[in-house]
C-alpha positions in Angstrom: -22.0 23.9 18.6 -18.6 22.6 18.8 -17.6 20.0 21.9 -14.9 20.5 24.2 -13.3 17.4 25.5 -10.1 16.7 27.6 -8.4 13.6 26.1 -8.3 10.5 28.4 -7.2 7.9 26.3 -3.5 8.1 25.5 -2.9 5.1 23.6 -0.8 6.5 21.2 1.8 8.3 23.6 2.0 4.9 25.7 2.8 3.0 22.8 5.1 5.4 21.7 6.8 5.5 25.3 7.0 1.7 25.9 8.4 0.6 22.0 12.0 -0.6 21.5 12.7 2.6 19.1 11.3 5.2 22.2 13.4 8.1 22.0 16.1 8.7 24.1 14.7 11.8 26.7 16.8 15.4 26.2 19.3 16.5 28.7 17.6 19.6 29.2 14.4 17.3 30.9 17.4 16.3 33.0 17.2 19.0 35.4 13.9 18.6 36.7 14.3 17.9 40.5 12.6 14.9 42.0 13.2 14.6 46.2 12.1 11.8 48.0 8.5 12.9 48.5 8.4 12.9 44.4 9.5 9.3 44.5 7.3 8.2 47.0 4.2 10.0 45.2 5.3 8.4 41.6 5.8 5.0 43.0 2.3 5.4 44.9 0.3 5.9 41.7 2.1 3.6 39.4 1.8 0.8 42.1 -2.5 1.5 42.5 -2.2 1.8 38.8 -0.8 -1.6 38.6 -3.0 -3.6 41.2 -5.8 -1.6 39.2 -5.2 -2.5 35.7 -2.2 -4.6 35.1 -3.1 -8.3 33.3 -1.5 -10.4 36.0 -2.3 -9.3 39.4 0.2 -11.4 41.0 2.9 -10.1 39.2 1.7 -6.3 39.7 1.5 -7.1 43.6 5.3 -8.4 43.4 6.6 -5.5 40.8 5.1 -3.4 43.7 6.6 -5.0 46.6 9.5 -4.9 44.6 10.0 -1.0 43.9 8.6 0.0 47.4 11.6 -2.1 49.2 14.0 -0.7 46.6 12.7 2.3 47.6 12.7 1.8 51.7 16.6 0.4 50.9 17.4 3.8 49.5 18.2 2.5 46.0 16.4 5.5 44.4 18.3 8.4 46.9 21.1 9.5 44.0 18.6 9.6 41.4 17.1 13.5 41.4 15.7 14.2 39.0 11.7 12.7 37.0 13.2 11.8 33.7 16.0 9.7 35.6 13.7 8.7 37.9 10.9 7.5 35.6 13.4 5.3 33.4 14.8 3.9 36.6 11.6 2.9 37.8 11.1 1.6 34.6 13.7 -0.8 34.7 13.0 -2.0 37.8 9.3 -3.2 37.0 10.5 -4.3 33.7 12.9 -6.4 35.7 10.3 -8.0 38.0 7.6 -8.2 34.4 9.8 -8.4 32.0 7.2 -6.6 30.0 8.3 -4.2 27.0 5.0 -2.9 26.3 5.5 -1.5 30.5 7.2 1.8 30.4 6.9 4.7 32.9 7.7 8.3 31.3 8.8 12.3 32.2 6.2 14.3 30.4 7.7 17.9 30.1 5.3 20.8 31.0 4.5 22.1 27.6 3.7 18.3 26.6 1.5 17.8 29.7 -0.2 21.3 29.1 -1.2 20.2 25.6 -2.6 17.0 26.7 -4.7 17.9 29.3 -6.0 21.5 27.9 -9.1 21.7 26.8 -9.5 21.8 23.1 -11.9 21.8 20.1 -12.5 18.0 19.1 -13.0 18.9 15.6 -9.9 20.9 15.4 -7.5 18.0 17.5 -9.7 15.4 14.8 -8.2 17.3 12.0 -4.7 18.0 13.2 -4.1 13.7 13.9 -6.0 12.8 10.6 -3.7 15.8 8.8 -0.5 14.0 10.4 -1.6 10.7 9.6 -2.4 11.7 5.7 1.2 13.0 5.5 2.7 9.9 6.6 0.7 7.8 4.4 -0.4 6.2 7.9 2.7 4.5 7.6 2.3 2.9 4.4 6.1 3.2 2.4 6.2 1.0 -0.3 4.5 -1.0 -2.6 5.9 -2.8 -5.9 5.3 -5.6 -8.5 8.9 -6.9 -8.8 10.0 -9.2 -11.4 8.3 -12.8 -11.6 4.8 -11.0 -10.7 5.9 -11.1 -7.1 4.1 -8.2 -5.0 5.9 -6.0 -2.0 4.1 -4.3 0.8 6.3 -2.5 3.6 4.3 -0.6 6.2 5.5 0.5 9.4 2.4 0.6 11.8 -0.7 -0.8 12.3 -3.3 2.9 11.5 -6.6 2.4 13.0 -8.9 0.8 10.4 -11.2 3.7 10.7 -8.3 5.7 9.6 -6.2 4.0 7.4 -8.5 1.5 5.4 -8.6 3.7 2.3 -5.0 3.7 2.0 -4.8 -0.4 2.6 -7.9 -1.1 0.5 -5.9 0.6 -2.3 -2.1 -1.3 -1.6 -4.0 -4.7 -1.4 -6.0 -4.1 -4.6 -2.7 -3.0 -6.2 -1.3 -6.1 -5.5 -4.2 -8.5 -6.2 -2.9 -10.4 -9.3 0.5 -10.8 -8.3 1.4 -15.0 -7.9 3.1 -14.0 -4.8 3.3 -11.6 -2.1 6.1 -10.3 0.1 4.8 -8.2 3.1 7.8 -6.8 5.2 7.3 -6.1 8.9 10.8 -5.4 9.9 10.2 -1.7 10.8 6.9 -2.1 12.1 6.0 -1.5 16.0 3.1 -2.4 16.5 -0.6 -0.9 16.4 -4.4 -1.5 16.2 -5.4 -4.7 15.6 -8.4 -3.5 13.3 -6.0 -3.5 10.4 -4.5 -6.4 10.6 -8.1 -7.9 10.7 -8.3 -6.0 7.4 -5.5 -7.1 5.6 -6.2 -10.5 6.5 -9.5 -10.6 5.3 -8.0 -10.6 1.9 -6.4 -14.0 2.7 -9.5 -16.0 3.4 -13.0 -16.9 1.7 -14.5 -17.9 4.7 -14.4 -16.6 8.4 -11.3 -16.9 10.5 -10.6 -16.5 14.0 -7.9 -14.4 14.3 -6.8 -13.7 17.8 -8.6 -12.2 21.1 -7.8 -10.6 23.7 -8.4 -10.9 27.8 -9.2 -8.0 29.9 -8.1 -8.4 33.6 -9.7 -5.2 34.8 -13.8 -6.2 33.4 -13.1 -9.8 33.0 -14.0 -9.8 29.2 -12.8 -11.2 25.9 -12.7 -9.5 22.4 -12.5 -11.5 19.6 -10.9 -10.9 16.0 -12.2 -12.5 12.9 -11.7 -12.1 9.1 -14.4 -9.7 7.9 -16.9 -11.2 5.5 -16.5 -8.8 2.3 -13.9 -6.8 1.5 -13.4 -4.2 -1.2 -12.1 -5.7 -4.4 -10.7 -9.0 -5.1 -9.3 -11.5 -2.5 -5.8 -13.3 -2.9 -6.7 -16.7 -0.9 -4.0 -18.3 -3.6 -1.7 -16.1 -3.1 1.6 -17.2 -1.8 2.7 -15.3 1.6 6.1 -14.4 3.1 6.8 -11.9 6.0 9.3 -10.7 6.9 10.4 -10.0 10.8 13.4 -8.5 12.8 14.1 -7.4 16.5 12.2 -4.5 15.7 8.8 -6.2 15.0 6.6 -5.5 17.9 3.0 -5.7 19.6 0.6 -6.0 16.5 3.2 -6.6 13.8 4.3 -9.6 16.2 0.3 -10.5 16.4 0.0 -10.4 12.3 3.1 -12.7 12.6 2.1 -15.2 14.9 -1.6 -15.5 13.2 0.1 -16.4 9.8 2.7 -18.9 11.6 0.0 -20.6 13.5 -3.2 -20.5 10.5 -0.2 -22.1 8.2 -0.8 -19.1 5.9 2.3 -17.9 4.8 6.1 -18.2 5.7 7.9 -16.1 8.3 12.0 -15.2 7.2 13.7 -13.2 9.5 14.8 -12.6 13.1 12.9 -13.4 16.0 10.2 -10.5 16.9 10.4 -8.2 20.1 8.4 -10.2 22.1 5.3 -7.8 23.1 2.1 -9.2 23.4 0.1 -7.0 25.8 -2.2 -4.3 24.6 -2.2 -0.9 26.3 -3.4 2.1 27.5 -2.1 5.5 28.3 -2.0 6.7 32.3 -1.2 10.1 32.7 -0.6 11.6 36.3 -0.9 15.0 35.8 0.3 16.5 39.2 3.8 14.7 38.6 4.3 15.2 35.2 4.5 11.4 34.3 2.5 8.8 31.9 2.3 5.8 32.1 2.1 3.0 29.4 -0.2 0.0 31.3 -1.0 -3.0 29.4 -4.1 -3.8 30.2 -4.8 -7.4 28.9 -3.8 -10.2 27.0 -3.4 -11.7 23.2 -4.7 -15.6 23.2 -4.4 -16.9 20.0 -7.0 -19.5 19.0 -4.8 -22.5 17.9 -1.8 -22.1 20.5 -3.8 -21.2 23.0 -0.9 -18.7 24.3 1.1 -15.8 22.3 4.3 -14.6 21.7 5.1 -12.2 25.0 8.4 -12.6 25.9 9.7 -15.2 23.3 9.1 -13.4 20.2 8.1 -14.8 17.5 9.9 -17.5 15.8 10.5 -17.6 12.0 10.0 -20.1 9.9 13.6 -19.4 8.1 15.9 -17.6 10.7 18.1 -15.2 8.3 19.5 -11.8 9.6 16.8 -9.3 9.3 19.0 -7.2 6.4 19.1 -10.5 4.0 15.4 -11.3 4.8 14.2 -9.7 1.7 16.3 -11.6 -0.3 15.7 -14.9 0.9 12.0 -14.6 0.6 11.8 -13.1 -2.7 14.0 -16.2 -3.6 11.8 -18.8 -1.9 8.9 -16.8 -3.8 10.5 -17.4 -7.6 11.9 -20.4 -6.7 8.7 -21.5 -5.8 6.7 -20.4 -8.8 9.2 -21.9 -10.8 8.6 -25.1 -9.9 4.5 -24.7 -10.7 5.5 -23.0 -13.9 3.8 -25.0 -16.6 5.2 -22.3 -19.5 8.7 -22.2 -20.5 8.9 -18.5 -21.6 7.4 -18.3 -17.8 10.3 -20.4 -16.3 12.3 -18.9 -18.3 11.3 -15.3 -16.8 11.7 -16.7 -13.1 15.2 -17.9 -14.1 16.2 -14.7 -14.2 15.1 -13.7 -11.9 16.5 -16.7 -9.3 20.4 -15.9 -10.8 19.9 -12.2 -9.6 18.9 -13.2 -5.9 21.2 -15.8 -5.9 24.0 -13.3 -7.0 22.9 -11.0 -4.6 23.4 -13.6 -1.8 26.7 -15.4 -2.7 28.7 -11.7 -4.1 32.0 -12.4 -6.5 34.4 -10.3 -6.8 36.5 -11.2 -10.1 40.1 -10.1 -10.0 41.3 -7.6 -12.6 42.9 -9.8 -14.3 40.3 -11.8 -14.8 37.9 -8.6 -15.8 40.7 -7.7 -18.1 40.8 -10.6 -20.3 37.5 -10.1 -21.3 38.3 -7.0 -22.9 37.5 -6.7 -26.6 35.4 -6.1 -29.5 32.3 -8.3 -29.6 30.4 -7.5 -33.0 28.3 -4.7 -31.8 29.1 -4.7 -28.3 32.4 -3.9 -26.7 33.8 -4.6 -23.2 36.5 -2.3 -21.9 38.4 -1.8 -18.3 39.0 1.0 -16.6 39.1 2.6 -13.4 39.3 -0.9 -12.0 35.7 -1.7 -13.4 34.9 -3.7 -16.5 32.0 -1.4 -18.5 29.6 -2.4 -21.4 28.7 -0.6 -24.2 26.5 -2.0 -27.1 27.3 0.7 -30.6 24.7 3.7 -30.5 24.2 3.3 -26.6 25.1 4.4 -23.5 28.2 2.8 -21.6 27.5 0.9 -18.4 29.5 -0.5 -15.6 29.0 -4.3 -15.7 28.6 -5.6 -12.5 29.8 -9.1 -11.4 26.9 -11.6 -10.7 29.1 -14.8 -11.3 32.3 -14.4 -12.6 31.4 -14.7 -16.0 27.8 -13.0 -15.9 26.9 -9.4 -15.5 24.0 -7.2 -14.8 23.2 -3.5 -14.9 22.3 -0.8 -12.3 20.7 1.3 -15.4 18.2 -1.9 -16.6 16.7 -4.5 -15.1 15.8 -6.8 -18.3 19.1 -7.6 -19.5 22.7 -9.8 -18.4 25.2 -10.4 -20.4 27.6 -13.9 -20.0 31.2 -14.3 -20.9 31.5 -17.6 -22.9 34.6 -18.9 -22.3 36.6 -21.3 -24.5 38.3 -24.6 -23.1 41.1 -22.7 -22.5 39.6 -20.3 -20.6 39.7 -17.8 -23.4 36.5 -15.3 -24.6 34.6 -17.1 -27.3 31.7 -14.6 -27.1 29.2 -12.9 -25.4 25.8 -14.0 -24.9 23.0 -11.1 -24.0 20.2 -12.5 -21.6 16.9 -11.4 -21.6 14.2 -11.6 -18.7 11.6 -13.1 -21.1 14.1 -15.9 -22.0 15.1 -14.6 -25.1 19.0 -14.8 -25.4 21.1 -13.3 -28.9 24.8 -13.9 -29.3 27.8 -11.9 -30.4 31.1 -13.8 -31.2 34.8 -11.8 -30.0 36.2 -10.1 -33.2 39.2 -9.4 -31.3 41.3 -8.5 -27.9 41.2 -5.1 -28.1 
């Protein structure tokens, strides 16, 4: 016999309401009216909601006190309609809270007909753990870059329950790199059952995590490392993550543990600054939700958390260069342990692309067009404002300007060439670079 249920818990909406990235609401919600009775009514139930639930019951009893003589001052009378309403009112309690994960939201009919409809659980079971599979539950990339350094870019925190297949796979993927490069800067937030997860591939023994405190039933939950995990663990491995504005809620939490356990190093921008968990509060009669955190992130070592201060990095680097700079701490790191020179040789290569990709030349044609000329099998020419390679039997390539006398490839990864210049400043030869080390040499035959 199949159960019917109507769902209460709407963690998922709230969340969704209350991130940075919450979509703006359509003009067409616009139009639904919202008199003064409405206000009254919506301010009523988010206030008991508040006093109820919220983790600081002094600050819910001002946010209240707050609203309600906003509302007896006749701050709210132009505002008619929910949607305007609601973001208003939003606003205001932020302003009292200063609480990102707070948020108070229109639900359109259709939307609050789905949710409180009675449906199959086995048919609303499949339908979320159908759109989860599609998305990969958020994993979107994975990748053994050069110098055996690993990258893992996911975007939410999936329920363990649901996404631990997916994760036990990425970190098994990744278990031999030397380093590891895992980028948060798109991530919002989630459950904090998979960041348990993924850390209990950092650590051979037991760690305490994080916990949480619950206002509401005056109780703790604690997070440790799990004791066994699915394949091997990477307690050697070196650690970087990367943050932005855009980190959030449990991303910020998996950030703050590694800053504070000293497990890896954080490059970035400062996080968000959302440390509440929350729940979902849907008043059905006024077609609004309501995203209510509910307690509080302590972390074990600090003894506080990150809500409203973000978390710091450890190098401060605009978000969009983040990648770089940690990748570049990685090598530069692993070339200092390198005991091998073919090794050192590999993770030189690799250093002169970051590098070039952080400090970008851009060699004037004339320089580009002295290089020009016949260099035993390989020949440089200039054309179209662009100096292009072309080694005899192969295809030609644009050579792209790392310094202004070396040059890599969009078409392959493994190679450079270098412009060896006499003392006169003159082309001697050129010099092909290999990512193993291996270099071979072609001296200029002529100019043209």
């Amino acid at each position: 016999m199949k159960t019917l249920l109507r769902p209460a818990v709407l963690t998922l909406l709230a969340v969704l309401f209350a991130s940075p990235d919450a979509r703006a609401q359509s003009a067409a919600e616009d139009v639904v009216p919202c008199d003064a009775a409405m206000r009254a009514e919506i301010i009523d139930s988010v206030s008991a909601a508040l006093i109820q639930t919220y983790i600081f019951l002094d600050v819910a009893e001002e946010m209240e006190q707050h609203v309600r003589q906003r509302f007896r001052d006749g701050a709210y009378d132009d505002v008619t309609t929910v949607p305007q309403f609601t973001q208003v009112l939003t606003q205001d309690l932020r302003s009292i809270s200063h609480d990102r994960h707070l948020a108070v939201r229109y639900v359109p009919p259709e939307m609050m007909a789905r949710m409180t409809s009675e449906v199959d659980a086995e048919e609303l079971e499949r339908e979320r753990a159908e759109a989860l599979a599609r998305s990969n539950f958020n994993f979107k990339k994975i990748e053994i870059m050069p110098g055996n350094v690993g990258y893992l870019r996911f975007d939410s925190f999936v329920d363990a329950s649901r996404s631990a297949p997916t994760a036990i796979a990425a970190m098994n993927f990744l278990a031999n790199t030397d380093a590891l490069i895992i980028d948060l800067r798109y991530n919002g937030g989630g459950s904090p059952s998979l960041i348990q997860l993924i850390y209990s591939y950092f650590y051979d023994e037991p760690t305490h995590l994080n916990s949480f405190y619950v206002r509401e039933t005056d109780e703790w939950q604690q997070f440790w490392t799990q004791a066994h995990v699915e394949g091997p663990r990477m307690t050697d491995v070196d650690l970087y993550v990367l943050t932005s504005e855009r980190t959030f809620s449990g991303a910020e939490e998996f950030s703050y543990n590694m800053k504070n356990l000293q497990r890896g190093t954080l490059v970035g921008d400062t996080t968000g600054g959302g440390a509440h968990p929350v729940n979902g509060r849907l008043f059905e009669s006024l077609n609004v939700n309501m995203a209510l955190p509910f307690g509080r992130a302590v972390n074990p070592i600090s003894g506080t958390n990150w809500e409203g201060v973000g978390v710091i990095p450890d190098v401060a680097v605009a978000s969009e260069e983040a990648f770089e700079h940690a990748y570049l701490l990685a090598v530069r790191k692993l070339k200092q342990e390198a005991t091998d020179e073919r090794r050192a040789a590999s993770l030189d290569f690799v250093i002169a692309g970051l590098e070039a990709r952080l400090n970008p030349v851009d060699p004037s044609d004339a320089v580009l067009r002295s290089y020009v000329g016949t260099y035993g099998p390989r020949r440089l020419t200039f054309e179209d404002g662009q100096l292009w390679y072309q080694r005899q039997g192969n295809p030609r390539m644009r050579a792209i300007p790392l310094t202004e006398t070396l040059f890599g490839f969009s078409e392959i990864d493994y190679f450079r060439i270098e412009v060896v210049l006499d003392p006169s400043g003159q082309p001697l030869k050129l010099v092909g670079h290999y990512d193993n080390g291996d270099t071979d040499e072609s001296p200029r035959s002529n100019g043209a």
